[in-house]
C-alpha positions, 0 to 999 in steps of 0.5 A, spaced: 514 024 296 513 027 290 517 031 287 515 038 284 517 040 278 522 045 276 519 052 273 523 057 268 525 060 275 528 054 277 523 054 283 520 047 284 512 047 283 507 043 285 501 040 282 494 042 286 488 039 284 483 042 280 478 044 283 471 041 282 467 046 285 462 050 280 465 056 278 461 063 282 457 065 276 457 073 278 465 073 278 465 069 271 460 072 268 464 079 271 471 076 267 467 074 261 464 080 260 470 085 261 474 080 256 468 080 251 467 087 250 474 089 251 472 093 258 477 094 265 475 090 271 474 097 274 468 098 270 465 091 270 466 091 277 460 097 278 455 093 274 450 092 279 443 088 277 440 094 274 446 098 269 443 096 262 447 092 257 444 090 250 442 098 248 446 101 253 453 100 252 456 100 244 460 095 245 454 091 247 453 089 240 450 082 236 457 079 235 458 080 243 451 076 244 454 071 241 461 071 243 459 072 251 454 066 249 460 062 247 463 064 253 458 062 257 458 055 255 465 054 255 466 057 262 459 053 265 460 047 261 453 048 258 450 047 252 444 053 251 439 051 246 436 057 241 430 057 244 432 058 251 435 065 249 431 071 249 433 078 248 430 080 255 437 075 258 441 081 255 438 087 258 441 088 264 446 085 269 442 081 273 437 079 268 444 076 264 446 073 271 439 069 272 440 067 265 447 064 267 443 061 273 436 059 270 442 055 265 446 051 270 440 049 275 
């Protein structure tokens, strides 16, 4: 029997297997999100497939295009090629959402 290793707290941690499991794109995408345009998880969290994004929030800007796409690629392990991005991906959530889902297959 393995033992676990020992935390700053003194307590025994054990290791868990990572998990192989596709990440929910509807969470990931939430957290990517709120850490991008610097917004809570409350205000994320009542997006739904209709609320506007690219136009309609000002924290929504070119720069945040290019950070969330960097994000989505780190987080989905995806490559996205220019010419698979158009600016209608960004014009609400649920179009964002099937962007992410058109990517992963």
């Amino acid at each position: 029997m393995r033992r676990g290793l020992p935390s700053p707290t003194g307590a025994a941690m054990t290791a868990q297997p990572l998990s192989k499991s596709r990440p929910d794109p509807d969470a990931t995408l939430r957290a990517l999100l709120g850490d991008v345009l610097g917004i809570g998880p409350d205000r994320v969290a009542g997006f739904n497939s209709a609320t506007e994004l690219f136009g309609a929030l000002p924290e929504f800007d070119s720069m945040a295009v290019a950070n969330l796409l960097t994000g989505i690629e780190e987080q989905f392990d995806l490559t996205i090629e220019d010419d698979e991005v158009e600016a209608e991906d960004f014009a609400s959530y649920g179009s964002l959402l099937a962007f992410v889902e058109r990517l992963r297959g």
